[in-house]
C-alpha positions as CSV (number, residue, x, y, z in Angstrom):
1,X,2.7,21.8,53.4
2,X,5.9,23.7,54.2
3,X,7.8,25.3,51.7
4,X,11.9,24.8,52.2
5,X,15.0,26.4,49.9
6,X,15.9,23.7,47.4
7,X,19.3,22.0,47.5
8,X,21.3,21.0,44.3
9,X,20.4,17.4,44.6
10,X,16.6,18.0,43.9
11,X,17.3,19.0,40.6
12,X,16.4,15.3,39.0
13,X,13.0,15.8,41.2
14,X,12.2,19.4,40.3
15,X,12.6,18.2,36.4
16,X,10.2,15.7,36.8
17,X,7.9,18.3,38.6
18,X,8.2,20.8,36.0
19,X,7.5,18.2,33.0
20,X,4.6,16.5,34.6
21,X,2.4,20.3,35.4
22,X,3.8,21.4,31.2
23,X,2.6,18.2,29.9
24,X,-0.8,18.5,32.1
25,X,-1.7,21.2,29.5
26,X,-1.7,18.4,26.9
27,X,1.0,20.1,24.5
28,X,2.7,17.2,21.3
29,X,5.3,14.9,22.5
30,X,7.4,16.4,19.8
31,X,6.8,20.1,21.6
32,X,7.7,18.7,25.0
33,X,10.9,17.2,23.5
34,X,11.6,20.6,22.2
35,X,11.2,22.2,25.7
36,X,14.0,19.8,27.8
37,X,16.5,22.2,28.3
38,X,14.5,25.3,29.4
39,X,12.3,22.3,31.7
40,X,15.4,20.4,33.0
41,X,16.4,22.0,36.4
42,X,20.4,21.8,37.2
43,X,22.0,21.6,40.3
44,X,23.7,25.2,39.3
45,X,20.6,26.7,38.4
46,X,19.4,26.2,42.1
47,X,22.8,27.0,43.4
48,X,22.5,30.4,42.0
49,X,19.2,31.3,42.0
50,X,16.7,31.5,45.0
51,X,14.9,28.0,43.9
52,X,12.1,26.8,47.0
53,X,9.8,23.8,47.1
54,X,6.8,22.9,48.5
55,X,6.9,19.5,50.4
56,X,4.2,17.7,51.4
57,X,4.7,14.5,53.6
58,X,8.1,14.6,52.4
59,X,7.9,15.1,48.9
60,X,7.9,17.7,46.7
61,X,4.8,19.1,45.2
62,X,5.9,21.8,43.4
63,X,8.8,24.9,43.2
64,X,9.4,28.1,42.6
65,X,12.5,29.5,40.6
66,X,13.7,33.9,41.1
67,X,16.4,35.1,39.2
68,X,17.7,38.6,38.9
69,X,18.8,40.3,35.3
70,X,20.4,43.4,36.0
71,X,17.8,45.5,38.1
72,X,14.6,43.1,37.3
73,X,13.8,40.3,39.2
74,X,12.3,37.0,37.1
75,X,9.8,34.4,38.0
76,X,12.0,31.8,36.1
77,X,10.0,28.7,37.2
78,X,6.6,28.0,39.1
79,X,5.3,24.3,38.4
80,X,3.1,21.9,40.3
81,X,2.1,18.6,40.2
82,X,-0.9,18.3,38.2
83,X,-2.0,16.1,41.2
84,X,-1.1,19.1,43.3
85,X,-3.0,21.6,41.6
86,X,-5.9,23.0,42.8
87,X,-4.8,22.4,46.7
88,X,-3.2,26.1,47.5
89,X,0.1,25.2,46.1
90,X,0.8,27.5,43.8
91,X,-1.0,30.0,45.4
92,X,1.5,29.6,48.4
93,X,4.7,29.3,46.4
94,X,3.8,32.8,44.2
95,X,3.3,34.2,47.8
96,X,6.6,33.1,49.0
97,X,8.5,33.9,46.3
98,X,6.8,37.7,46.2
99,X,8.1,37.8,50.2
100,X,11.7,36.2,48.4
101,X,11.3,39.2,46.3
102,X,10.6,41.9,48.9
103,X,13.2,40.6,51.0
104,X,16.1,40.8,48.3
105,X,14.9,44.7,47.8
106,X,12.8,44.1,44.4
107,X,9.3,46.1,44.2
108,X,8.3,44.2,40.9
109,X,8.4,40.6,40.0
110,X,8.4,40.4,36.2
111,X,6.9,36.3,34.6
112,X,6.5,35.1,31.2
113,X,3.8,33.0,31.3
114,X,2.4,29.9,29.9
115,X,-0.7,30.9,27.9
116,X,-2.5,28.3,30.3
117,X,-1.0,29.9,33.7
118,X,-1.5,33.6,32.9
119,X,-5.4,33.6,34.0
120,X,-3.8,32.1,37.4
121,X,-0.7,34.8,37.9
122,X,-3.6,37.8,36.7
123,X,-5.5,36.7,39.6
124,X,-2.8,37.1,41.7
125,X,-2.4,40.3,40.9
126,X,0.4,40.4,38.4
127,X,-0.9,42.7,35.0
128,X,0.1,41.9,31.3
129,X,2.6,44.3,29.8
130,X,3.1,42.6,26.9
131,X,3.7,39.2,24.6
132,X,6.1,37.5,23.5
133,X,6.0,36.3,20.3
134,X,7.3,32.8,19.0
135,X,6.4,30.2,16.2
136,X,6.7,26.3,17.3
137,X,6.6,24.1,13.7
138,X,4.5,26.6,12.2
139,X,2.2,28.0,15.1
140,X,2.2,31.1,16.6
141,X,2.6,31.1,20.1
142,X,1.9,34.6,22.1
143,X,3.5,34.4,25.5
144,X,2.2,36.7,28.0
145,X,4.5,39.1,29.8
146,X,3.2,40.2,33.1
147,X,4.1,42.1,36.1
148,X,3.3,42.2,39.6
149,X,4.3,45.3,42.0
150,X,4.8,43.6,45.1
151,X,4.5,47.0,47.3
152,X,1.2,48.2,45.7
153,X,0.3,44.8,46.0
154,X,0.9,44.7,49.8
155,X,-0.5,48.4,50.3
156,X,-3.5,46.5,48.8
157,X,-3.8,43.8,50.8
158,X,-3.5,45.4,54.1
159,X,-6.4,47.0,53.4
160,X,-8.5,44.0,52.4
161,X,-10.8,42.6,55.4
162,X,-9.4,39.6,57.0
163,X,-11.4,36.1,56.9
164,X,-11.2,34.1,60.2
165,X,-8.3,32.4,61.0
């Protein structure tokens, strides 16, 4: 697996990416439809954000999406094919996009979460701040807020033993 900056063109296969990993969580047809826009990946969104994929034999496994609001820097997008998941992949692209995010000058990387992903990005190191609340026809939904602190995180794990290599 290598994980590459995504060009405009991949936008058809980033979509697909990022419907198949929502709909792994076996959410209604009818909430899915609701979700297309913020799910549908545009050429211009990975024009102007820093947008990477993970390729394996050729093919895209899963991406990554950063975009900055002011002085905050968003996780906008992390997805994987449910096929994928499991394998390192996510694992690899949260670590690249924290080294993104250390390289543009950010110390915090701040994700709303899927309810189903947060257990993933807390064991990553990212903490929950706070929810967001929504209601989807007639449910509430709390989405968790988290954020990571990429240079306590890296004090961290510098001093963590190292496994063999």
């Amino acid at each position: 697996m290598h994980i590459v900056r995504a060009e405009p063109e991949d936008a058809t296969a980033l979509t697909h990416i990022a419907f198949a990993a929502k709909q792994h969580w076996g959410y209604p047809e009818k909430w899915m439809q609701q979700w297309r826009e913020s799910l549908t990946i545009r050429p211009e969104f990975i024009s102007s954000s820093e947008t990477c994929s993970a390729i394996i034999d050729g093919q895209p496994v899963g991406f990554y999406g950063l975009c900055s609001d002011g002085g905050q820097l968003r996780l906008e997008h992390l997805w994987v094919l449910p096929e994928a998941m499991g394998g390192g992949v996510g694992c690899a692209l949260f670590a690249h996009a924290l080294e993104r995010a250390r390289a543009l000058g950010f110390q915090s990387l701040e994700i709303e979460s899927d309810p189903n992903a947060e257990g993933f990005y807390q064991r990553m190191g990212a903490r929950r701040v706070r929810a967001n609340i929504t209601e989807l026809e007639g449910q509430r939904r709390e989405l968790p807020v988290l954020i990571y602190e990429i240079e306590r995180a890296i004090a961290h794990a510098s001093r963590l033993p190292r496994g063999p290599r």
